[in-house]
N, C-alpha and C positions, 0 to 999 in steps of 0.2 A: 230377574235382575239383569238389565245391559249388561255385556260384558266391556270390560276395559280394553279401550284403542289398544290396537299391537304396536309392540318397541318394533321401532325400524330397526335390522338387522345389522348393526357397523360393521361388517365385512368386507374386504376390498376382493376386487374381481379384475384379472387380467381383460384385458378389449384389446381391440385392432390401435388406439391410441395409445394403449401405455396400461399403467393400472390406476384402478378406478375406485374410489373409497365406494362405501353405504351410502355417505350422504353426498354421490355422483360429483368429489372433488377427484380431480386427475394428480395423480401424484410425477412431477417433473425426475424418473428415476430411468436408465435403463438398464434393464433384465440380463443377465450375461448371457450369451450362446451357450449353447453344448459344447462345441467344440474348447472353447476358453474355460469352461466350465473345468471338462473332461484335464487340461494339463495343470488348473491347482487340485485337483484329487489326486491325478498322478505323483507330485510333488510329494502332499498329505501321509499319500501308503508309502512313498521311497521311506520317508522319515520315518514310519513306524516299521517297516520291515528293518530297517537302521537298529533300532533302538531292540526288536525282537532277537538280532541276529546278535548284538553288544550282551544283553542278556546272556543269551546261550553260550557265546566266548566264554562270561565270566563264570558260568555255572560250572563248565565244561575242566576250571583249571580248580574247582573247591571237594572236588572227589566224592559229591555227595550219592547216595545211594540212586538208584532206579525209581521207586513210590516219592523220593523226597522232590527228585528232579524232574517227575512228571507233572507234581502238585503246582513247584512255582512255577514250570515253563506255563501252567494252565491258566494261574492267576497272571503270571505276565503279559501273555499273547491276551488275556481279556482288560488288563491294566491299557495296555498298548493301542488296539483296535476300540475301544469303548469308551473308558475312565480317564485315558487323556483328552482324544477328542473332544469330549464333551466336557470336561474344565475349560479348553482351553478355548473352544468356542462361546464359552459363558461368560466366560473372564473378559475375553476381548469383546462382546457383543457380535457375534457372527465372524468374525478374522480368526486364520491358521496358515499355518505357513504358507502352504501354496495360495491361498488366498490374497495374502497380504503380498506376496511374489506377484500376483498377476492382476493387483486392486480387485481384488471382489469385497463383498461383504455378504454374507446372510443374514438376510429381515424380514419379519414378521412378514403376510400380507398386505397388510395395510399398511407397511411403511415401517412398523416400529421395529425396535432390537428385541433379537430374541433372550428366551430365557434360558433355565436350566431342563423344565419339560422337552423344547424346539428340539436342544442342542442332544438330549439323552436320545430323543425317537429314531434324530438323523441318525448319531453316530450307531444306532441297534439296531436300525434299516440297513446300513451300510455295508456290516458283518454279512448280509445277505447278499446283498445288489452290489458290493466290490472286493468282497474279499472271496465269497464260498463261487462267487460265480466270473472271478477274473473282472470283474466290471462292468461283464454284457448287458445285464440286467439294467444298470445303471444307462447306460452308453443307447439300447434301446428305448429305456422308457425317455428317457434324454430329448433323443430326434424324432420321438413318435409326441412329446407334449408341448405346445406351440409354445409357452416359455421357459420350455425346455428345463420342467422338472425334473428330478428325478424321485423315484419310489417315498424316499424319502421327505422329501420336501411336500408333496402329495400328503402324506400321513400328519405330518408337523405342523401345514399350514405357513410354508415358506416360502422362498426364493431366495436365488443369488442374483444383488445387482452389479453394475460395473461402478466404481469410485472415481476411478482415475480417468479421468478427461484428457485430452490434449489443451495445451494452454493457448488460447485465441493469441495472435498475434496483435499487436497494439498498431490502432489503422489514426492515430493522434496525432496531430501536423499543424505545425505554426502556420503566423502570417507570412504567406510570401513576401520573399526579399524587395519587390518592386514596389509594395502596399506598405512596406514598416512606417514609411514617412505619415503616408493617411493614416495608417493606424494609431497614431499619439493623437489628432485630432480628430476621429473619428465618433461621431455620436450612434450607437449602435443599438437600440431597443431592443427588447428581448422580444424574439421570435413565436407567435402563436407555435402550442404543443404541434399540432397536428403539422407546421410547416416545419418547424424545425425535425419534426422525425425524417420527412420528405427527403432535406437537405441531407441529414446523416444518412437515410437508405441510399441518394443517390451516390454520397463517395463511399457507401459502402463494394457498391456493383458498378460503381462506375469503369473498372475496366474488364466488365463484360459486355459494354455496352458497342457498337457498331456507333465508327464518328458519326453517322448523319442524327442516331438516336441521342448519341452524348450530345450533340450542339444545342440540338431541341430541346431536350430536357431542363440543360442548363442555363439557357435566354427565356424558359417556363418561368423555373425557378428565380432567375433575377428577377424577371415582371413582378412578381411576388413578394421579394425580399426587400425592393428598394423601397417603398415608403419606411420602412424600419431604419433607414440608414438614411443618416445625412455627414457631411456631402459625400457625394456617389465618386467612386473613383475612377479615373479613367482604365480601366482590365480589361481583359478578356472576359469572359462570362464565369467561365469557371474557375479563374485566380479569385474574381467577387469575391462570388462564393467561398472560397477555401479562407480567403479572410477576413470575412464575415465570422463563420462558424469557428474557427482557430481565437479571433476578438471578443466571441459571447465567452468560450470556454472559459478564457484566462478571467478574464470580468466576473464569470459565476463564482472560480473558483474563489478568488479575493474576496469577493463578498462570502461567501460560506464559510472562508476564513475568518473575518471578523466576525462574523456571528460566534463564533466557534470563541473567541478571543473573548467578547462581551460575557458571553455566558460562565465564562471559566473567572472572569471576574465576580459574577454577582455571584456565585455558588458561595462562599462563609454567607454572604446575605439571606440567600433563600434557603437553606439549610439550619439556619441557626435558629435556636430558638426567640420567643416575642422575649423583649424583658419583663422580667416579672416572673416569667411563668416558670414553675419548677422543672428542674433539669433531672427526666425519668431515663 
């Protein structure tokens, strides 16, 4: 009897781009370093050496015997090091304190959140790799695995990615002052995709550009842009421009608006039932 096709593996895999599902989709994530890694774990054990040390205070003032006070400090320090960790990374989906202090997250390989298995491996790898060994363990296996697992994350099938971004700054600019007047009469057609990326990449790098390159670029792009526009304004090449693209934005956005407007209208319409028909 043939045997039956093999399942493709859905496994994702670290590459030189990023990481990479089973079925070779790149997932748009990045990997935290070691070193950023290495100060939400530091944060992680302050808080549990915190809570170990709060412990001991309070045992220390209830006069309990020697056997009784070895027992809880036993169950504590494994309450503390193991049992919270790993609630509270299950609870949040990969977030703890220091984590959430320095945006990480930990997730699955392939992207997804982890569970209660991930979060139990990590925090019982951990006991090894940061607590019995000062965090060398951790701290080498760290900078010897290119995205900078640790022992842990190895065993689990993990990673820590970074969440928190820097917020792009807004590169959005009106018609110039000189163009407002053509702007109210300006008949302006919407720009082929491929030209208008053109035009936004050029004022995206536009002042990395050397003037002889910026002039060129921008008397390119006029050639290009002026059958879309009528009448053509007397500017510079790159005022045009800048009110051209500033003229499409506000035009798109109004009409997206009223789409937005119509649709909010007809919804009792398309939602409702036909007459007649029973109301399940």
């Amino acid at each position: 009897m043939a045997e039956a096709p093999a399942v493709a593996q859905r496994v994702a895999r670290f590459d030189d781009e990023g990481v990479l599902t089973g079925e070779a989709v790149a997932l748009d994530i990045r990997p935290a370093s070691a070193l950023i890694r290495a100060g939400g774990a530091a944060i992680d054990v302050l808080v549990s050496v915190a809570l170990i040390l709060g412990l001991l205070l309070a045992l220390a003032g209830l006069g309990i015997d020697q056997t009784g006070f070895q027992a809880i400090m036993t169950a504590g320090i494994v309450t503390c090091i193991v049992i919270v960790p790993t609630a509270v990374e299950t609870a949040s989906h990969g977030r703890s304190l220091g984590k959430l202090a320095l945006g990480l997250r930990v997730v699955r390989d392939d992207g997804g959140a982890i569970g209660f298995r991930h979060a139990f491996i990590r925090a019982l790898t951990g006991v090894v790799e940061i607590y019995l060994t000062f965090g060398g363990l951790a701290v080498l296996v760290g900078f010897l695995n290119p995205s900078s697992k640790r022992l842990g994350d190895l065993l689990a099938g993990t990673h820590a990615q970074v969440e928190r971004v820097p917020r792009l700054p807004s590169t959005a600019f009106g018609v110039p002052a000189e163009l407002v007047g053509w702007a109210a009469i300006a008949d302006v057609g919407r720009l082929p995709d491929p030209l208008a990326r053109r035009v936004a990449a050029f004022f995206a790098n536009v002042e990395h550009l050397v003037p002889e390159s910026r002039a060129r670029v921008a008397a390119s792009l006029v050639a290009e842009v002026a059958p879309f526009v009528s009448p053509l304004p007397d500017a510079a090449p790159e005022r045009f421009l800048a009110g051209v693209a500033a003229l499409r934005r506000e035009r798109d956005a109004v009409a997206l608006a009223l789409v937005d407007a119509r649709m909010a209208s007809l919804a009792p319409v398309l939602t409702a039932t036909p007459p007649g028909f029973p109301e399940r």
